[in-house]
Structure formats: structure tokens, C-alpha cells
VOPAGU-2260 file (C-alpha; in pm, 1 decimal, decimal comma):
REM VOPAGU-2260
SITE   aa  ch    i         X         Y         Z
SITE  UNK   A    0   12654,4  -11157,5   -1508,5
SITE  UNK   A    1   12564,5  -10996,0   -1844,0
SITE  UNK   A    2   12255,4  -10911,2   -1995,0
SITE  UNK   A    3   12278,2  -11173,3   -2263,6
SITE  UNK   A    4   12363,9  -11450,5   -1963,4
SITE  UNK   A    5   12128,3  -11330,1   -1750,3
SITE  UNK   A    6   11894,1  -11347,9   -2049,4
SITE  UNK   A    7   11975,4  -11704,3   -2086,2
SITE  UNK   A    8   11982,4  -11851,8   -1710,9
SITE  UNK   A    9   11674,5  -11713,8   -1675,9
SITE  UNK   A   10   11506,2  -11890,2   -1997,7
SITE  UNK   A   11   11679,0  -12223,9   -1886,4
SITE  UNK   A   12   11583,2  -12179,5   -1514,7
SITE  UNK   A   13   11234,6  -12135,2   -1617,8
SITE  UNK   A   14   11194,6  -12506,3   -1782,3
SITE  UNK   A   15   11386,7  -12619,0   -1506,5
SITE  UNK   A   16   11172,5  -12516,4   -1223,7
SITE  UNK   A   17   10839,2  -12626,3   -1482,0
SITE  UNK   A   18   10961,4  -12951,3   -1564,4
SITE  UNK   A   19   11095,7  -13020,1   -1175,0
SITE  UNK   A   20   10748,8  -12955,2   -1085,6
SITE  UNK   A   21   10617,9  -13169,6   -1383,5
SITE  UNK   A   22   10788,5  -13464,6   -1385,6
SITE  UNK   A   23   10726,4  -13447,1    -948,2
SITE  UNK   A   24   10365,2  -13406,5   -1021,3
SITE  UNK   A   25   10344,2  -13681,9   -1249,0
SITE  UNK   A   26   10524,4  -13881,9   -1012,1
SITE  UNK   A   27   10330,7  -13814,4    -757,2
SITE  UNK   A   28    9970,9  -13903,0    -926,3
SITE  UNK   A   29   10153,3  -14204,6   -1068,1
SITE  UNK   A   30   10269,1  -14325,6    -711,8
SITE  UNK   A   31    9955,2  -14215,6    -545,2
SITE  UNK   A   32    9717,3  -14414,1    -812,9
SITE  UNK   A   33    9943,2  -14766,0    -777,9
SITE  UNK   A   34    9919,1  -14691,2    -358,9
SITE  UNK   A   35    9572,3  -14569,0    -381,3
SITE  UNK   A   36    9430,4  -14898,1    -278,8
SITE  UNK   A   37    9649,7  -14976,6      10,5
SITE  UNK   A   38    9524,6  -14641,3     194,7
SITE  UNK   A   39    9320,9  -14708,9     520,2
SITE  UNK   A   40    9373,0  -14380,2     609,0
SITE  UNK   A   41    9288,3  -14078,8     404,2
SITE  UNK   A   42    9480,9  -13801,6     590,5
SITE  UNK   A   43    9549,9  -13551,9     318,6
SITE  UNK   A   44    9802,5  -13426,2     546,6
SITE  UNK   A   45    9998,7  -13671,9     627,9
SITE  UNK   A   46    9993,4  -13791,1     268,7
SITE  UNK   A   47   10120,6  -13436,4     193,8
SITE  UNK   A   48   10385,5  -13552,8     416,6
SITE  UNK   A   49   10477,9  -13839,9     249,5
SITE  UNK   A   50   10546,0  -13724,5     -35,5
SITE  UNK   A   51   10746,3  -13419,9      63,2
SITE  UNK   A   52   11000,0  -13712,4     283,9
SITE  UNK   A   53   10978,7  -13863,2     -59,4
SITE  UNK   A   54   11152,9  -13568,4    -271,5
SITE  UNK   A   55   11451,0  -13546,4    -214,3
SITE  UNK   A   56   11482,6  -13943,9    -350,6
SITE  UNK   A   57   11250,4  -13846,4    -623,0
SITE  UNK   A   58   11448,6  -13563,7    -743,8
SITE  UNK   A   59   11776,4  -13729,7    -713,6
SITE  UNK   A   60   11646,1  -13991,1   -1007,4
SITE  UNK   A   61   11472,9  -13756,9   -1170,7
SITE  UNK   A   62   11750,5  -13479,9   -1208,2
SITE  UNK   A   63   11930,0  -13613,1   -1500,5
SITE  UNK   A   64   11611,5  -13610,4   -1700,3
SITE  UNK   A   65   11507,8  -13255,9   -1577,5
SITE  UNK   A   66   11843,6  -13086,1   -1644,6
SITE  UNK   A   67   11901,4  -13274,3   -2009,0
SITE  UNK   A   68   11516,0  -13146,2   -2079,5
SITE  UNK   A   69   11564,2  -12781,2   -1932,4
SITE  UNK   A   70   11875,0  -12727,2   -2109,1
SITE  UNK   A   71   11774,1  -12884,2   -2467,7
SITE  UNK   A   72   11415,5  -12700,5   -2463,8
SITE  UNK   A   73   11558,8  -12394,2   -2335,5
SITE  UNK   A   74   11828,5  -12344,7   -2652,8
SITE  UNK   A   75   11566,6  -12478,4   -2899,1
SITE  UNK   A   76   11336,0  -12247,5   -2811,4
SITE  UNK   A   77   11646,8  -11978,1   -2839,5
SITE  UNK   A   78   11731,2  -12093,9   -3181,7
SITE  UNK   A   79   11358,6  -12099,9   -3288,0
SITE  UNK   A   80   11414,0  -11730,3   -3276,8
SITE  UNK   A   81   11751,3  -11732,0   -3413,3
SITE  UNK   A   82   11869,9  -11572,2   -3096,6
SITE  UNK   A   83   12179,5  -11792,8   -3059,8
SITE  UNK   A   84   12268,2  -11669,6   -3440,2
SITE  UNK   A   85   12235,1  -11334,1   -3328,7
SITE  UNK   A   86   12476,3  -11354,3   -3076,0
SITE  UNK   A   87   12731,2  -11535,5   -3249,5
SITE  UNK   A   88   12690,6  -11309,0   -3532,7
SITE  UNK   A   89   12782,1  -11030,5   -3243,2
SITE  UNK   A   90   13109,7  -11204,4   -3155,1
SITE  UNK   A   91   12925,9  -11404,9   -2833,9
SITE  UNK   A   92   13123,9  -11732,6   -2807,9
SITE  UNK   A   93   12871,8  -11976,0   -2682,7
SITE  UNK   A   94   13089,1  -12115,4   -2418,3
SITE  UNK   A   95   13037,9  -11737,4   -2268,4
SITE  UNK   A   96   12650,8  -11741,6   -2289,9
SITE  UNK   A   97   12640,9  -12061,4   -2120,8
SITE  UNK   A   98   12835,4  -12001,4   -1859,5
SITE  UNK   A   99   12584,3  -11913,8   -1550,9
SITE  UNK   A  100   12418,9  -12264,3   -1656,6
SITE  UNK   A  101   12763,9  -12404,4   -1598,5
SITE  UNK   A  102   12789,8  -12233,9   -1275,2
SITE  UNK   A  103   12427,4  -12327,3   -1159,0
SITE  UNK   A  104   12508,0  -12746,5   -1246,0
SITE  UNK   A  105   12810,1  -12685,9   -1083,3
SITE  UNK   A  106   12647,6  -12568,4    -724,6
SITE  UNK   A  107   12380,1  -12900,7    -828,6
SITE  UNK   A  108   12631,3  -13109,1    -839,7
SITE  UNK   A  109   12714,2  -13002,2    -474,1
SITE  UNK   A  110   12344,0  -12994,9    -356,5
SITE  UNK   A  111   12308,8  -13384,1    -511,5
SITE  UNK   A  112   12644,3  -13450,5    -320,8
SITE  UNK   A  113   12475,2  -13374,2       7,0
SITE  UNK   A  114   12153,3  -13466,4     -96,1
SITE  UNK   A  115   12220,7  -13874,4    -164,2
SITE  UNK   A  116   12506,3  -13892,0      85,7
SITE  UNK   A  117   12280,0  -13734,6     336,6
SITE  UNK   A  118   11965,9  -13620,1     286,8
SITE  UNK   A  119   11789,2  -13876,0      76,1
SITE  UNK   A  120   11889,0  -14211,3     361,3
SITE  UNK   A  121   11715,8  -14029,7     594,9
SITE  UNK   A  122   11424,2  -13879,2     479,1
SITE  UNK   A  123   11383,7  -14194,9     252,2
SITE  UNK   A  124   11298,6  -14387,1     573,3
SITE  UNK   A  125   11049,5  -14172,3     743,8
SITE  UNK   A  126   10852,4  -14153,3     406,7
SITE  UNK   A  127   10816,4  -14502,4     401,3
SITE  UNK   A  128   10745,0  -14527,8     772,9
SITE  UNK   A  129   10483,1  -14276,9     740,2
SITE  UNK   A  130   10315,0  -14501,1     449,1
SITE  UNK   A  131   10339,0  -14830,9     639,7
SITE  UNK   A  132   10238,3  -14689,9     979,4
SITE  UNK   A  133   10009,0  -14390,4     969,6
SITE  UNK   A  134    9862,8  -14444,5     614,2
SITE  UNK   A  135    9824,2  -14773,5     597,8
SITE  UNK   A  136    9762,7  -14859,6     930,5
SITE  UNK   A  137    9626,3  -15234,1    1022,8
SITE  UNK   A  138    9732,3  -15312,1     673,8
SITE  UNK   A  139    9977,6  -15590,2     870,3
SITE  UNK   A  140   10127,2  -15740,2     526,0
SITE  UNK   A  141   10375,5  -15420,5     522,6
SITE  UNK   A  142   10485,9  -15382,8     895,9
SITE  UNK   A  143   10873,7  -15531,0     764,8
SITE  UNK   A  144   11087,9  -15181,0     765,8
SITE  UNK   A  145   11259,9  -15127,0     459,5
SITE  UNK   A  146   11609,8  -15292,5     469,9
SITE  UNK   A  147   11680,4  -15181,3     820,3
SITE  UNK   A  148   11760,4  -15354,7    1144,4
SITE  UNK   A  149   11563,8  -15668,3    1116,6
SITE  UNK   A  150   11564,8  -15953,3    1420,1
SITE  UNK   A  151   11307,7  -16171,8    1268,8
SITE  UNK   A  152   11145,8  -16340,0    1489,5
SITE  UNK   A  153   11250,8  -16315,6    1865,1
SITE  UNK   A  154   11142,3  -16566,6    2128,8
SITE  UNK   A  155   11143,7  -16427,7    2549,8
SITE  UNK   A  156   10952,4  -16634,8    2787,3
SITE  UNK   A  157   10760,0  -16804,2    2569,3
SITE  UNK   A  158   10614,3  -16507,9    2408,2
SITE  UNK   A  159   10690,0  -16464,2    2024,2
SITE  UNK   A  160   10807,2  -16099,3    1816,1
SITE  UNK   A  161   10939,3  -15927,5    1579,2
SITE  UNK   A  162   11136,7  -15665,2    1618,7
SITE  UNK   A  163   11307,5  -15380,7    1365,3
SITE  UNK   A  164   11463,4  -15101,3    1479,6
SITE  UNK   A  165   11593,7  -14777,3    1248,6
SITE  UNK   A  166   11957,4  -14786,4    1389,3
SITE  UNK   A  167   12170,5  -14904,3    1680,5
SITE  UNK   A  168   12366,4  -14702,3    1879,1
SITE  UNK   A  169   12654,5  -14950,7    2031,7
SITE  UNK   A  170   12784,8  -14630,7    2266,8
SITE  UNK   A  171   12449,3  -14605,2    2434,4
SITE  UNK   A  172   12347,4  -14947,3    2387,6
SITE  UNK   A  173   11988,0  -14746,6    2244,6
SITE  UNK   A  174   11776,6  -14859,4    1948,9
SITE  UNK   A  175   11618,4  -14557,7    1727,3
SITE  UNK   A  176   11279,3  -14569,9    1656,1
SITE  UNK   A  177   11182,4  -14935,4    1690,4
SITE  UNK   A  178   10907,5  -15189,7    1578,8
SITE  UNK   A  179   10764,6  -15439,5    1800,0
SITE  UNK   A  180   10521,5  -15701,6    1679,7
SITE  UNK   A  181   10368,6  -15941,3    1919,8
SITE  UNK   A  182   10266,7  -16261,4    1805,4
SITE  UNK   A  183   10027,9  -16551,9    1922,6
SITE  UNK   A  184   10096,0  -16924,0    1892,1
SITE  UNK   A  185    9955,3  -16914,1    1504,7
SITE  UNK   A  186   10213,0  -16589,9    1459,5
SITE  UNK   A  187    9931,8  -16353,1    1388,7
SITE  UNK   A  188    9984,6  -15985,5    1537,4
SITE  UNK   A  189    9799,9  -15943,3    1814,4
SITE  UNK   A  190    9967,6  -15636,6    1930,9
SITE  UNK   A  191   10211,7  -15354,1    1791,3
SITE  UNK   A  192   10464,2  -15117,5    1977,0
SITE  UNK   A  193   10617,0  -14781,5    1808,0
SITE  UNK   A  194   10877,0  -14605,0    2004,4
SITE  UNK   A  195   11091,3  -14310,9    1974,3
SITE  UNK   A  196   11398,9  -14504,3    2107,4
SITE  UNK   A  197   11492,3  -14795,5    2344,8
SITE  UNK   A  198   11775,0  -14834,7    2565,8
SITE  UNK   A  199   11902,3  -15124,7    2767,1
SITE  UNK   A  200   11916,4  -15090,7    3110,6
SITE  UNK   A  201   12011,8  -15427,7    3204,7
SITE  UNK   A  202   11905,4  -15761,3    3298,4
SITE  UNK   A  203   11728,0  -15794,4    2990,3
SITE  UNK   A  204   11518,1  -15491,8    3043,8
SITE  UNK   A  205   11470,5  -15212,1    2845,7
SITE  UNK   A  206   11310,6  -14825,0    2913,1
SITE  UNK   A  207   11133,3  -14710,9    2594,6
SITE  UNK   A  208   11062,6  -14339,2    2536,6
SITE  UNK   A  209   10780,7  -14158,7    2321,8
SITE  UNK   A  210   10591,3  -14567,0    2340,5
SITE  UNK   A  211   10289,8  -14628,9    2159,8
SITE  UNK   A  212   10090,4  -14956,5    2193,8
SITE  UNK   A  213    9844,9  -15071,9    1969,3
SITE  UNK   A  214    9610,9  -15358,7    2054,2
SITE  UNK   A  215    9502,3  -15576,9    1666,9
SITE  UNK   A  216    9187,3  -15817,0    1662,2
SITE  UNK   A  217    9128,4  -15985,4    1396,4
SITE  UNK   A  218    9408,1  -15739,3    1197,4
SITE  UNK   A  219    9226,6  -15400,7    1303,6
SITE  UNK   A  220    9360,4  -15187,7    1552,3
SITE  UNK   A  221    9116,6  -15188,1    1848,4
SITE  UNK   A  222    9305,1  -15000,8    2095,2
SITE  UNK   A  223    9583,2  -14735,3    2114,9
SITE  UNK   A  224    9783,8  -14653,9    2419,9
SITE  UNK   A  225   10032,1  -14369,7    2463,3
SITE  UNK   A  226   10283,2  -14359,6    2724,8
SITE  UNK   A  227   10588,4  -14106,8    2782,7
SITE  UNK   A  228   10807,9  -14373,7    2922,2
SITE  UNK   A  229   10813,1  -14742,8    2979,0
SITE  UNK   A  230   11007,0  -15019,6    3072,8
SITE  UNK   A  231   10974,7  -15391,5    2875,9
SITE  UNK   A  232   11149,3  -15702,0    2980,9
SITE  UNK   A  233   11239,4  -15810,8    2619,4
SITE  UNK   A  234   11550,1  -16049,6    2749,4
SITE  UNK   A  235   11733,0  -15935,8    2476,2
SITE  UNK   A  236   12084,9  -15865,0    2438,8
SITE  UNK   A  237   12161,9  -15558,5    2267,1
SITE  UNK   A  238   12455,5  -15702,7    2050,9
SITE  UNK   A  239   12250,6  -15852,7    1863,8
SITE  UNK   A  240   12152,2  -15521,3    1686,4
SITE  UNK   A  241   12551,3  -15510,3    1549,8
SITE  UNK   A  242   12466,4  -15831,3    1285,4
SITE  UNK   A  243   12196,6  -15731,7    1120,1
SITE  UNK   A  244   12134,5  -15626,4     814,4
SITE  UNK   A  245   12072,5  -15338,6     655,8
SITE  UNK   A  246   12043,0  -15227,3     290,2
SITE  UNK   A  247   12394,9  -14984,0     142,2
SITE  UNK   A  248   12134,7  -14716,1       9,2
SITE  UNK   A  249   12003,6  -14663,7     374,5
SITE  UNK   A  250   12333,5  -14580,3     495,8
SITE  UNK   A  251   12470,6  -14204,5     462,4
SITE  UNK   A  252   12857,3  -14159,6     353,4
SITE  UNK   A  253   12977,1  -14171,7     717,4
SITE  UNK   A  254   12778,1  -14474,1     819,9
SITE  UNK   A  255   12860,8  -14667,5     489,2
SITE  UNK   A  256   13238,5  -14535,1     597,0
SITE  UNK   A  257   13256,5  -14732,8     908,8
SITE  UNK   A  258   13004,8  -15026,5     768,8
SITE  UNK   A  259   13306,4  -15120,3     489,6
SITE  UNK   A  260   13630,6  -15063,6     783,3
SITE  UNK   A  261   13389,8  -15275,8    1039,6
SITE  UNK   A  262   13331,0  -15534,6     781,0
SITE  UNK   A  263   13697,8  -15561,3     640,7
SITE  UNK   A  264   13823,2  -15624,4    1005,6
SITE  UNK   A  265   13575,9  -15894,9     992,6
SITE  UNK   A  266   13767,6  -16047,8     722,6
SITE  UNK   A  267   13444,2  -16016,0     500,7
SITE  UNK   A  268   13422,0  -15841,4     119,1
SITE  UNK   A  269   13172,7  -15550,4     152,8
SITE  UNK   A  270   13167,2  -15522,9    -261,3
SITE  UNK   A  271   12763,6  -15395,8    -244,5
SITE  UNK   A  272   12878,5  -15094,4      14,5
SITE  UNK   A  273   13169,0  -15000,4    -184,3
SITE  UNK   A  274   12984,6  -14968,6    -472,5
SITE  UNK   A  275   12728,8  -14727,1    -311,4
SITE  UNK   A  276   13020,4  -14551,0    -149,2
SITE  UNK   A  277   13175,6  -14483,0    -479,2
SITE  UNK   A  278   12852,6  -14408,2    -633,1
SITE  UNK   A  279   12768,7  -14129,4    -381,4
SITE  UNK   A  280   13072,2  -13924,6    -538,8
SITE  UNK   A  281   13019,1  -14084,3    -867,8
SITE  UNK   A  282   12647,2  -13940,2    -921,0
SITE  UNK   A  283   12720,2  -13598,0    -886,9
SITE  UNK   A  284   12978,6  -13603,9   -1143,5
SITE  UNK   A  285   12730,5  -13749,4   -1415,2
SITE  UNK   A  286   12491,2  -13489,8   -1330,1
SITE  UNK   A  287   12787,2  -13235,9   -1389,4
SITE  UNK   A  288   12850,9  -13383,4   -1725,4
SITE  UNK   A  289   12506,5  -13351,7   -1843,2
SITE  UNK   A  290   12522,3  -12980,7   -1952,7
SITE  UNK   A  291   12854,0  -13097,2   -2165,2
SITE  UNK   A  292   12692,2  -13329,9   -2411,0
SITE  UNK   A  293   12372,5  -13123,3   -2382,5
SITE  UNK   A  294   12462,4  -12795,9   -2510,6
SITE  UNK   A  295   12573,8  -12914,1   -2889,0
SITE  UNK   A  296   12255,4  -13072,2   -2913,7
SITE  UNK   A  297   12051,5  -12769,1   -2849,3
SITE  UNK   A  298   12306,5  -12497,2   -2990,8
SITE  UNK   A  299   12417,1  -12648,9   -3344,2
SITE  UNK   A  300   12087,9  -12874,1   -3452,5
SITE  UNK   A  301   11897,1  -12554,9   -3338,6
SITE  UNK   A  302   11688,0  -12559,5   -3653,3
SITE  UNK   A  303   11646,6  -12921,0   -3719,3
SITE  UNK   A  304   11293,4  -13077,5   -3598,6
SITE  UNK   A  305   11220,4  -13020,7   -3256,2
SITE  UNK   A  306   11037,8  -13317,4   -3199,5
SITE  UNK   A  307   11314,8  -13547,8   -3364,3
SITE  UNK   A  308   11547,1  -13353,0   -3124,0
SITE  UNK   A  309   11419,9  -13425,4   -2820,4
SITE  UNK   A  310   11349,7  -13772,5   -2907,4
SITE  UNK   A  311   11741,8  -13828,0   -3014,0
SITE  UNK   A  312   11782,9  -13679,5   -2692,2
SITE  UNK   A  313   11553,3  -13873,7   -2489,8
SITE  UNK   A  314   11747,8  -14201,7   -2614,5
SITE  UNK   A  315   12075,9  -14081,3   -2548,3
SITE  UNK   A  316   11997,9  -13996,9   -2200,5
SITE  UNK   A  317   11818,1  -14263,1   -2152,6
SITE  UNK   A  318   12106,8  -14536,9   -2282,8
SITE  UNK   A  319   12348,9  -14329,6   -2041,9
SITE  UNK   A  320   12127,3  -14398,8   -1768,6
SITE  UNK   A  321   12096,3  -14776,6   -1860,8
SITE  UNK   A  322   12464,8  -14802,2   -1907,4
SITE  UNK   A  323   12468,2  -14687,2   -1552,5
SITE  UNK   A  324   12241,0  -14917,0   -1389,8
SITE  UNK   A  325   12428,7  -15199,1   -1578,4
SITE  UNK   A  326   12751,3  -15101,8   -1435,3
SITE  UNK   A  327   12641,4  -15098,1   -1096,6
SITE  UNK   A  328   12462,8  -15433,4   -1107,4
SITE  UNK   A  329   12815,3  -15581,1   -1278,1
SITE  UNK   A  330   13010,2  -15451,2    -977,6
SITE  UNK   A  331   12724,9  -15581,9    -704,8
SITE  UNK   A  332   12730,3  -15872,8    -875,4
SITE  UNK   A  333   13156,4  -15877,8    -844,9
SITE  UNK   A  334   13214,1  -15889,7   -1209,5
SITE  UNK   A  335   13370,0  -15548,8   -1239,9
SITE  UNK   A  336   13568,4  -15383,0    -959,7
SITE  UNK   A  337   13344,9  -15134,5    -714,3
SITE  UNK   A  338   13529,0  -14843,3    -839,9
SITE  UNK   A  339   13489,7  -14897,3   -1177,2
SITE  UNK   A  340   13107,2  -14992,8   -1193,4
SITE  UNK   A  341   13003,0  -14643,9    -999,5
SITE  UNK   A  342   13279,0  -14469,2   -1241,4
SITE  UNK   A  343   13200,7  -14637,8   -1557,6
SITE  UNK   A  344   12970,7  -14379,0   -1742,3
SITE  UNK   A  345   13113,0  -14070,5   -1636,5
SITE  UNK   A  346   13461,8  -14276,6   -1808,7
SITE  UNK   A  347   13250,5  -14317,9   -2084,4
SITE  UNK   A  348   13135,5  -13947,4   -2137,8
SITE  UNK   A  349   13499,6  -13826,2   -2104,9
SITE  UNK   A  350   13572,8  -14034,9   -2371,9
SITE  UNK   A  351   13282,3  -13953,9   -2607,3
SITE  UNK   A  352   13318,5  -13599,9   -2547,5
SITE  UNK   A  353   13720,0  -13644,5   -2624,5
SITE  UNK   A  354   13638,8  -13783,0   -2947,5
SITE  UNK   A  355   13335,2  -13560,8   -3018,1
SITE  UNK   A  356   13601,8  -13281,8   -2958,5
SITE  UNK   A  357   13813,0  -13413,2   -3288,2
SITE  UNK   A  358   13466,5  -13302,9   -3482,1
SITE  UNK   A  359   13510,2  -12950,0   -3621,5
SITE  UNK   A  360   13289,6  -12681,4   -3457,5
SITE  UNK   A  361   13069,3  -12939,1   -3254,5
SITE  UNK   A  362   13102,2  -12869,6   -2962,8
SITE  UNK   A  363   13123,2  -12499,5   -2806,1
């Protein structure tokens, strides 16, 4: 890398890390003002935790904003100077200058890749677990698990629960990190039970690891019980666990893989999974893109207004991102094709930036 690129990944990596840790910040005080009042329990660090599970979903929406921002006040500030003149003056082609930011959205595109196929279903769960277990405990209006394994309401011998679970696994006939909710004739909890897994062991029995059992008067939590391993006769049949439901953005790429060839053998039109499994390759793309109709903006209307800049920039990336969200609710909603509805903007840039390119000198 040369001096002059070095010069100018490290000005744009500087707004990038400062507005990352802005815009999280802001977030953060934001989320934790709305939840404030639904807090029973003020453990500073489990709500720490909480928002560190949340991250990785915060910073997948929040990217495209960050790296339009980073990039646009990063040249602005350049051309405030009249650095970029300077170095096209020397015979420095800006597509050379800009190169290591290339390289760096290039490597982000990979790290979102992994990050929303992967990352972001999983630690999206145990943030919201956290909230609706540890920090809002006895708050019983949240105790439904977001979009995951839900039974409803189960009856065995007369006695009445619900029951959620995190996943299923058919091979071992186990349930991951499941929910319990006991229930009295008026179906008011009178007792909760947190596991780290459950597995049948037959005749309707089943041997729960890691169990925790809370006793609830009156909605409070009056007693807690801890036990390494116990068995509950539950006479419930495990299959029941393969019909459920569960929302497409809780799945990672392999599960939502299987979900769609399990569903078309069922004869059934998984259009909502197809469109998040096109969208998990689809994002990354649009992220990639974002340097590409960036860097005119900040490299030829260097000396225009900087406010009126980055508010022409603020409305272009925010009707991409609109365009976006329409797309995808067109294909949920089976008006467009799967495929096209996660494609659909990045379509659209190639073809703005194809007819942008007819435009003398405005692009690099």
C-alpha cells in the first residue's frame, strides 16, 4: 500500500470506527430508554450482555448507513483541503487512491456474509432470551420466545402448559434450551421451567439437563430451584417439535437450506424462506455496492456545501434502503418472484451506475 492510500484508508477508517461506535451508542440509549420501564432487574452486567448478543443484528442494519457516512465524510473532509486536487494534479487516478477502501468493503462484504447467515440467528436469540428471562424476570406478558418452536398450549394429565423450545433435534429426539410454563385452571403461570436441553427417553418421559424451576404467586417469582438433571413425564411426543413454526430470519443458511427441501417434499411453497435465503447472499452484495455510488459523491461535489451533501446523500441511501424493504415485502407477499425481490436493488444499482457511467468524468 502507498503512502497516499495508506493516507486515505486511514482517514476513512477513522469515521468508520467513530460513526460504528456512534450510531451503536445511540442505538443503544435509544433501545435502553423505550425498554427502560420493562426492567425488573437492574444487572448492569447482564444488560452489558444484552446488548453485546444484540450487535451483530445491530450492525448488520446499521452498516449501509455507516459505510455511505464514513466514505462521504471522509473525501469531503479530503477535498476541504483540496487534497484530492492535489493528487490528481500529481497524475493519482482516483480509482488508485481508493483502492484499499475497495479492498476493506470487499473483506465486509465477507464478514456480513457470515455474519447474517450465521452469526446474527444465533446471537439474535440469546439477546432476546436474556431480556425476557433474566432482565425482565416475572414480567409474564413476554415469556412467548421470539418466532421459535412454539406448542401453544399443551394438555398431560389434566395439567395445562406451554411449551417453546429453541430447536429440535429429530436425530436425538432432544429439544435445545426449552420453556415450560405451567398453568392453573384460570391459565395463569403458576410455575416456570428453563433448561439447557431435553431429550425423550420414552414413554412420554423426558430427562432435562442444566433445569431450573421457578415457583410464581401472584406473577412474582417466589422460589427458584436448580437441579443438574431431571426427569418430567410431559406425555409428549417429540414429533410434534417437526410442525412448528418458526420465523425465516431465525434460521442460519444451512437450516433455511433444509427448511425449503423439507417443505417442497411436503408439496408446500416456502416463498417467505426463499426470500431470506436469497437475501442472505443478496445483502452483502448491496453493502459491496455502496462504495460505487459513494465515491462520486464525495470526490467530484468535493467543494459544494457539505451540509447539502450529506443530506442528498442521506436521501439516496435512504430511498435505496426503502426500495429494498419494498422488494422483499412484494416477494413475501408472492407478487414478485423470491429471487428477484432479495435481488432487486442491487439490479437497480447496476443499472444506475451503467447509465451514470455514459456521464463524462462522473464517476472515477
Amino acid at each position: 500500500m502507498k503512502i497516499t492510500q495508506r493516507y486515505i484508508f486511514k482517514e476513512f477508517l477513522k469515521y468508520f470506527l467513530l460513526i460504528t461506535f456512534s450510531f451503536y451508542i445511540v442505538f443503544v440509549i435509544g433501545d435502553f430508554i423505550e425498554r427502560m420501564n420493562h426492567i425488573r432487574n437492574f444487572d448492569i452486567g447482564k444488560i452489558a450482555l444484552y446488548y453485546l448478543y444484540n450487535f451483530p443484528d445491530s450492525f448488520n442494519r446499521l452498516l449501509p448507513y455507516i459505510l455511505f457516512f464514513s466514505i462521504l465524510l471522509s473525501f469531503l473532509n479530503l477535498g476541504r483541503h483540496n487534497e484530492i486536487i492535489i493528487m490528481e494534479v500529481s497524475g493519482i487516478r482516483p480509482l488508485k487512491f481508493v483502492m484499499p477502501i475497495i479492498v476493506f468493503t470487499f473483506i465486509l462484504t465477507i464478514v456480513t456474509f457470515i455474519n447474517y447467515g450465521f452469526i446474527v440467528p444465533k446471537y439474535k436469540y440469546l439477546a432476546y432470551r436474556l431480556y425476557h428471562i433474566d432482565l425482565t424476570e416475572g414480567d409474564l406478558r413476554y415469556f412467548k420466545e421470539m418466532g421459535k418452536r412454539d406448542l401453544g398450549i399443551v394438555f398431560s394429565k389434566g395439567v395445562k402448559y406451554y411449551l417453546y423450545s429453541k430447536y429440535y433435534d429429530s436425530n436425538n429426539k432432544t429439544i435445545k434450551s426449552p420453556i415450560i410454563i405451567v398453568l392453573d385452571k384460570d391459565l395463569k403461570p403458576i410455575k416456570r421451567i428453563d433448561a439447557f436441553s431435553g431429550t425423550y427417553m420414552g414413554n412420554g418421559k423426558w430427562q432435562f439437563s442444566n433445569y431450573i424451576e421457578r415457583e410464581i404467586n401472584n406473577g412474582s417469582v417466589v422460589n427458584i430451584k436448580r437441579i443438574n438433571k431431571k426427569i418430567l413425564s410431559l406425555n409428549l411426543d417429540p414429533t410434534l417439535f417437526n410442525t412448528t413454526k418458526v420465523k425465516p430470519q431465525n434460521y442460519s443458511i444451512r437450516e433455511l437450506v433444509n427448511k425449503i427441501k423439507k417443505l417442497r417434499l411436503l408439496g408446500k411453497k416456502p416463498i417467505k424462506f426463499l426470500v431470506e435465503a436469497h437475501l442472505r447472499y443478496a445483502f452483502p452484495f448491496f453493502i459491496f455496492f455502496i462504495p460505487i455510488f459513494t465515491f462520486p459523491l464525495g470526490i467530484k461535489f468535493r467543494r459544494d456545501n457539505k451540509a447539502g451533501i450529506l443530506g442528498v446523500g442521506l436521501v439516496i441511501i435512504t430511498i435505496y434502503i426503502t426500495v429494498f424493504r419494498f422488494s422483499l415485502t412484494l416477494g413475501t407477499s408472492g407478487v414478485i418472484s423470491p429471487l428477484i425481490a432479495a435481488w432487486f436493488i442491487n439490479i437497480l444499482i447496476l443499472l444506475a451506475l451503467f447509465i451514470f457511467w455514459k456521464i463524462k468524468k462522473f464517476l472515477i
